[in-house]
SEPAKOL-506712 format. One record per residue: x, y, z of N, C-alpha, C in turn; residue in one letter. Coordinates in steps of 0.2 Angstrom, whole numbers, padded with zeros to 4 digits, always signed. Layout:
N
XYZXYZXYZa;...
# end
This chain:
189
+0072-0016-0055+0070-0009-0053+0065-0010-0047x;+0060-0016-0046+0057-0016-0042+0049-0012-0041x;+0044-0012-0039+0038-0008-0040+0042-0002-0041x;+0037+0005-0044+0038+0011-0045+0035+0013-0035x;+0030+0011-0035+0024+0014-0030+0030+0012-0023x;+0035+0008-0023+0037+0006-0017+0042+0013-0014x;+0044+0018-0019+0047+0023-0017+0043+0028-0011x;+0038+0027-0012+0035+0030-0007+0030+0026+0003x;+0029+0024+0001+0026+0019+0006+0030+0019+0013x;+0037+0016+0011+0040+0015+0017+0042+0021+0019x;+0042+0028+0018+0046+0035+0019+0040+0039+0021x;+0036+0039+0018+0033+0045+0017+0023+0043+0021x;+0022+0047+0025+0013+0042+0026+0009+0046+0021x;+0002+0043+0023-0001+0046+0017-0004+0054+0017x;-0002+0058+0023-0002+0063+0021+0002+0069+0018x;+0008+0065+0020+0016+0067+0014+0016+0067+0007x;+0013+0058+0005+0013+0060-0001+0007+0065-0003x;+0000+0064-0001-0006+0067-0004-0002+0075-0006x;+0002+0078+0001+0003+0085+0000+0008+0086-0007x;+0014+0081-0006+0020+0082-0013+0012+0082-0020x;+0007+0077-0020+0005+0076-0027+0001+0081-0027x;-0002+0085-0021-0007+0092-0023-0004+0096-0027x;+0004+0099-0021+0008+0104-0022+0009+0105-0031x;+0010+0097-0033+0014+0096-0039+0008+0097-0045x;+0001+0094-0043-0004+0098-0047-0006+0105-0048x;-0002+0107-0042-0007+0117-0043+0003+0123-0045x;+0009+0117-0042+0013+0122-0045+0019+0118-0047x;+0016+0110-0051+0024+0108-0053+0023+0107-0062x;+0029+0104-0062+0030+0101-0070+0035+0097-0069x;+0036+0091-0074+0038+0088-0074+0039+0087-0084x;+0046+0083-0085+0048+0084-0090+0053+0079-0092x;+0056+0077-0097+0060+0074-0099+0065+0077-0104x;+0070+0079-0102+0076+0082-0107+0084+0079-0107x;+0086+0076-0112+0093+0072-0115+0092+0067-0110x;+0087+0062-0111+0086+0057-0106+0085+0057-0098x;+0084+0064-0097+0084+0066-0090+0077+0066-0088x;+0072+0062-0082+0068+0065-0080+0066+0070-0072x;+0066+0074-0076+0064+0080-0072+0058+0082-0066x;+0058+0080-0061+0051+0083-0058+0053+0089-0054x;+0047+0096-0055+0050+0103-0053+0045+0106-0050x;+0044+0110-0045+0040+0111-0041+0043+0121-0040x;+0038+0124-0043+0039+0132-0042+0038+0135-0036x;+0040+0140-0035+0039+0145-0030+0038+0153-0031x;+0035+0155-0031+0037+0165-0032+0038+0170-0027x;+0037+0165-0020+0035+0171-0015+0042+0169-0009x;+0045+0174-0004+0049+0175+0000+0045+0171+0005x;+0037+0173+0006+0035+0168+0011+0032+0163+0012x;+0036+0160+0005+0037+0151+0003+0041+0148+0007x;+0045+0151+0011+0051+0148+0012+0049+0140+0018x;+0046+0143+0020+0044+0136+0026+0039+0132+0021x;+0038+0134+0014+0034+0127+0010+0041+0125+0008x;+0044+0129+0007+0051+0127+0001+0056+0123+0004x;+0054+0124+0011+0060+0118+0015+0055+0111+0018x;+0047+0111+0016+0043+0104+0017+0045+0101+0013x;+0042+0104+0007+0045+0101+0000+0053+0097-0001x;+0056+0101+0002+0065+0099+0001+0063+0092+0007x;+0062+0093+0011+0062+0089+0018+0059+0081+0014x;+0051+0082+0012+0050+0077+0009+0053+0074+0006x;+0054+0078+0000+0059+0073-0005+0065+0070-0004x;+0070+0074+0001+0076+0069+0006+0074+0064+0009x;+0067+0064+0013+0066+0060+0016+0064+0053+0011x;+0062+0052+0006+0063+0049+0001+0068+0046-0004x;+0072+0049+0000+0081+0047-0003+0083+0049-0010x;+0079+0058-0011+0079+0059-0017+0085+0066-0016x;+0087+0070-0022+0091+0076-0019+0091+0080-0022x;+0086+0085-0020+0082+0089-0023+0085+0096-0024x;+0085+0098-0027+0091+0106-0029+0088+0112-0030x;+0090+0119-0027+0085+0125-0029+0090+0127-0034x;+0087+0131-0041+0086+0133-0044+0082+0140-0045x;+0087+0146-0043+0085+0152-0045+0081+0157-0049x;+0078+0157-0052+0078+0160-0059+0076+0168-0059x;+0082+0172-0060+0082+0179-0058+0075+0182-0063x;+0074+0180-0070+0069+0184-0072+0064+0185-0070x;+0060+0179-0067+0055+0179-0065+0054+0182-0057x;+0060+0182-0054+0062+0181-0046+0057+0176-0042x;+0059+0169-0047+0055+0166-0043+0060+0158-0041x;+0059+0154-0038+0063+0148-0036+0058+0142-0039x;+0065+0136-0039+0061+0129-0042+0065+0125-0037x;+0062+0121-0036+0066+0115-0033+0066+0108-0038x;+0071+0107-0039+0072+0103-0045+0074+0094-0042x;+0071+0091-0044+0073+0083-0045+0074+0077-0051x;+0081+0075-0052+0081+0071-0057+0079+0065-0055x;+0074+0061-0056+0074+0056-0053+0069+0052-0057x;+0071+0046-0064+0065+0044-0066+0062+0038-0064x;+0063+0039-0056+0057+0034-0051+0051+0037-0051x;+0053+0043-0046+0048+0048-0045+0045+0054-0050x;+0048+0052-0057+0046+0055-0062+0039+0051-0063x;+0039+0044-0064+0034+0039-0065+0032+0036-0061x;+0032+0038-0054+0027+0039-0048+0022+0045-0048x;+0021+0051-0050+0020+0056-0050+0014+0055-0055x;+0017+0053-0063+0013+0052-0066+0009+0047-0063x;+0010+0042-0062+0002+0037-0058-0001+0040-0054x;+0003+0043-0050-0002+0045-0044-0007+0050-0049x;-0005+0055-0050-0010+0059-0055-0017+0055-0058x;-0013+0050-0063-0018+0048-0067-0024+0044-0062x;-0021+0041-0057-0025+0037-0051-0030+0042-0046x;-0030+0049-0048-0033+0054-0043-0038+0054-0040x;-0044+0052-0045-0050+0052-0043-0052+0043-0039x;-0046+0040-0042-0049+0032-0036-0047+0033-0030x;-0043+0040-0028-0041+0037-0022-0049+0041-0014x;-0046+0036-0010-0055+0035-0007-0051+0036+0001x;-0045+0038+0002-0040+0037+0008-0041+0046+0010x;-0043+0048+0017-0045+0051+0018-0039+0055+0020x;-0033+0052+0022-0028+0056+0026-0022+0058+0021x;-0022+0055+0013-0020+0057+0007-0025+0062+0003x;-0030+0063+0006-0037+0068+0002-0034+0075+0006x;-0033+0072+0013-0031+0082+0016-0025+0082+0015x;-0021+0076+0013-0013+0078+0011-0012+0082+0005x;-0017+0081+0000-0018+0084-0006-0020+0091-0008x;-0026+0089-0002-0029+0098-0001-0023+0102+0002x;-0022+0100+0006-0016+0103+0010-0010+0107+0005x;-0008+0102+0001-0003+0104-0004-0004+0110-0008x;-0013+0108-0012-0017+0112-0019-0018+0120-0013x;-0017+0120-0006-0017+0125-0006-0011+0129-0004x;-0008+0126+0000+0000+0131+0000+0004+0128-0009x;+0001+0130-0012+0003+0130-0018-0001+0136-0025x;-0008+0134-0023-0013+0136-0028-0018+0140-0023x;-0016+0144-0017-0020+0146-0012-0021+0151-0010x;-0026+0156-0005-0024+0162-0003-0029+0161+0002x;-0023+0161+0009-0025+0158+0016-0026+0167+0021x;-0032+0169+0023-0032+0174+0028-0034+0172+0033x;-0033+0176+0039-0041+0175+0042-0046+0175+0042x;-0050+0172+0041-0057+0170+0038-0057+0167+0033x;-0052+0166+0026-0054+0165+0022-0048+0158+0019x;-0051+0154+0016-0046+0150+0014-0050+0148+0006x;-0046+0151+0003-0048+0152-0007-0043+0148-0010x;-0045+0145-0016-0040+0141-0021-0042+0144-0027x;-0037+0145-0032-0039+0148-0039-0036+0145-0043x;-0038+0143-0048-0035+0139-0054-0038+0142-0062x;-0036+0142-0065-0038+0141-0075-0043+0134-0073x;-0040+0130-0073-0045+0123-0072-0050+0123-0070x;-0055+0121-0071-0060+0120-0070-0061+0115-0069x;-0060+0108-0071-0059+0102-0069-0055+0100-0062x;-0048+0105-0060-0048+0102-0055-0050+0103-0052x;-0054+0111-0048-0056+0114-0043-0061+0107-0040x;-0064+0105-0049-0071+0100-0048-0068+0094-0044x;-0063+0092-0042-0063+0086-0044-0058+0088-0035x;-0056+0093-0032-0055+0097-0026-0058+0099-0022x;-0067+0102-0024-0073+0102-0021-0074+0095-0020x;-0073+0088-0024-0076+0082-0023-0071+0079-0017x;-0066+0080-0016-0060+0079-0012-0063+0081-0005x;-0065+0087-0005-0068+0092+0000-0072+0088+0004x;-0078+0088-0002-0082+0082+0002-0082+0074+0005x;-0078+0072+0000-0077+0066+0002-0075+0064+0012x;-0071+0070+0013-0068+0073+0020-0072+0077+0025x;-0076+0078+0020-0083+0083+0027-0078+0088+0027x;-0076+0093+0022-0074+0097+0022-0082+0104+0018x;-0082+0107+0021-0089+0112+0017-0086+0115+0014x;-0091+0115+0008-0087+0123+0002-0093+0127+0004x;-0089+0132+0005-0093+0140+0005-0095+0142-0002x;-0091+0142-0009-0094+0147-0012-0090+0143-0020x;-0091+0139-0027-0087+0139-0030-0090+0144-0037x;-0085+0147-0041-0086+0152-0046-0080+0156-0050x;-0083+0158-0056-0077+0161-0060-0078+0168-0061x;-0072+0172-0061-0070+0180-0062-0065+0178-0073x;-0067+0183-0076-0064+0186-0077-0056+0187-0076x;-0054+0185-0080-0046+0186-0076-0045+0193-0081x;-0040+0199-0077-0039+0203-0079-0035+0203-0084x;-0028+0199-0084-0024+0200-0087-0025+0195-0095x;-0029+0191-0094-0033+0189-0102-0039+0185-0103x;-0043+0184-0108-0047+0184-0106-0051+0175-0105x;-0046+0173-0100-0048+0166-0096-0051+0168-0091x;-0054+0165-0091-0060+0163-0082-0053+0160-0076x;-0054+0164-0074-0050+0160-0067-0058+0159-0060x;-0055+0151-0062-0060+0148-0056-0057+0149-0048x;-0062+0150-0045-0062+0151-0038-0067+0144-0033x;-0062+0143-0028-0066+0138-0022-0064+0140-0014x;-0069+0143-0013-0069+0143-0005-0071+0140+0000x;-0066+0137+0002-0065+0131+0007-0068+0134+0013x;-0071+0129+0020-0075+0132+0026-0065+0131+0030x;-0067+0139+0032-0060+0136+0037-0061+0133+0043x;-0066+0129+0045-0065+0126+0048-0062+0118+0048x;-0058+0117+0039-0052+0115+0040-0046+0114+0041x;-0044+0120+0046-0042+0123+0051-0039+0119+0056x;-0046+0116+0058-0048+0109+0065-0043+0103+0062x;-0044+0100+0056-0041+0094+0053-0034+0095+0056x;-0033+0089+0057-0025+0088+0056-0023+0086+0049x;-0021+0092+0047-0018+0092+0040-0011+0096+0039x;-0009+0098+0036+0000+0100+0036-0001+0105+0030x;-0005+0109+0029-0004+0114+0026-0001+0124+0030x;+0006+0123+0028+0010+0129+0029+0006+0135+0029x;+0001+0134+0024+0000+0142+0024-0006+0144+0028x;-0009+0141+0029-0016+0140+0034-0014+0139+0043x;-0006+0136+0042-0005+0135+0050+0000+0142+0053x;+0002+0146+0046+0004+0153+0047+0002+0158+0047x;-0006+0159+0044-0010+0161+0046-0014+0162+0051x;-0016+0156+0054-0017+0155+0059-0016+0153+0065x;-0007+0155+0064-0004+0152+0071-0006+0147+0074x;-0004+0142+0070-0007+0135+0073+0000+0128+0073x;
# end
């Protein structure tokens, strides 16, 4: 079967993947069922669609064959891949998060954690998670990059009673050459 990690390398640069491994921390799952491994990446919004075709594009360009999946109750989409290379790729990556020291995989990352787990305006570019650990560990990301954080903090979540943590990123993230959809749609860039 050859390295797991060679699946990536010759396809993908380092800010392809950082974006698939952010996106996959702030809106994926992955899973194993009747021997099947599953890697799934959600979506809820109609103005997903230009992430939902990075995402598909990525992972073809990977030589993987990525399928949506509708799910009318939630009226939300998945893009679904069976593949248990990049099922256990995924996992490493993950578990490897905090050694990686590669700056152009750190905004492929952030890039991802925000067109996924993000709310991009003009003026503002916010990330909100339950996690505490990983906003912590996405603030260190931040820095690593010379990116400034404006503001980190937790609300009350209305709907029960978890803290949803907040990170406010400086937009002049903006300036990076980074590939985050929803930051370059907001700001027409």
């Amino acid at each position: 079967m050859g390295k797991i990690t060679e699946i990536f390398p010759n396809n993908l640069d380092d800010k392809e993947v950082g974006y698939l491994i952010g996106f996959f921390i702030g809106d994926g799952y992955s899973y194993i069922h009747n021997r099947h491994y599953v890697v799934e990446f959600y979506f809820n919004s109609i103005n997903d669609k230009q992430i939902i075709n990075y995402i598909k594009y990525l992972l073809e360009k990977i030589g993987l064959n990525p399928f949506k999946v509708k799910d009318k109750r939630f009226n939300s989409l998945r893009i679904k891949v069976n593949s248990k290379k990049f099922w256990f790729l995924v996992k490493r990556k993950i578990v490897k998060l905090n050694q990686i020291k590669n700056k152009n995989y750190l905004i492929g990352f952030i890039s991802g954690f925000i067109d996924s787990e993000g709310y991009v305006n003009n003026g503002e570019i916010q990330l909100c998670q339950k996690d505490k650990n990983i906003l912590l560990m996405i603030k260190n990301f931040c820095e690593f990059v010379d990116i400034p954080i404006r503001k980190f903090w937790s609300l009350e979540n209305y709907k029960s009673k978890n803290k949803l943590w907040r990170l406010r990123v400086a937009t002049s993230f903006k300036n990076l050459e980074h590939n985050s959809k929803k930051i370059k749609r907001a700001y027409n860039l």
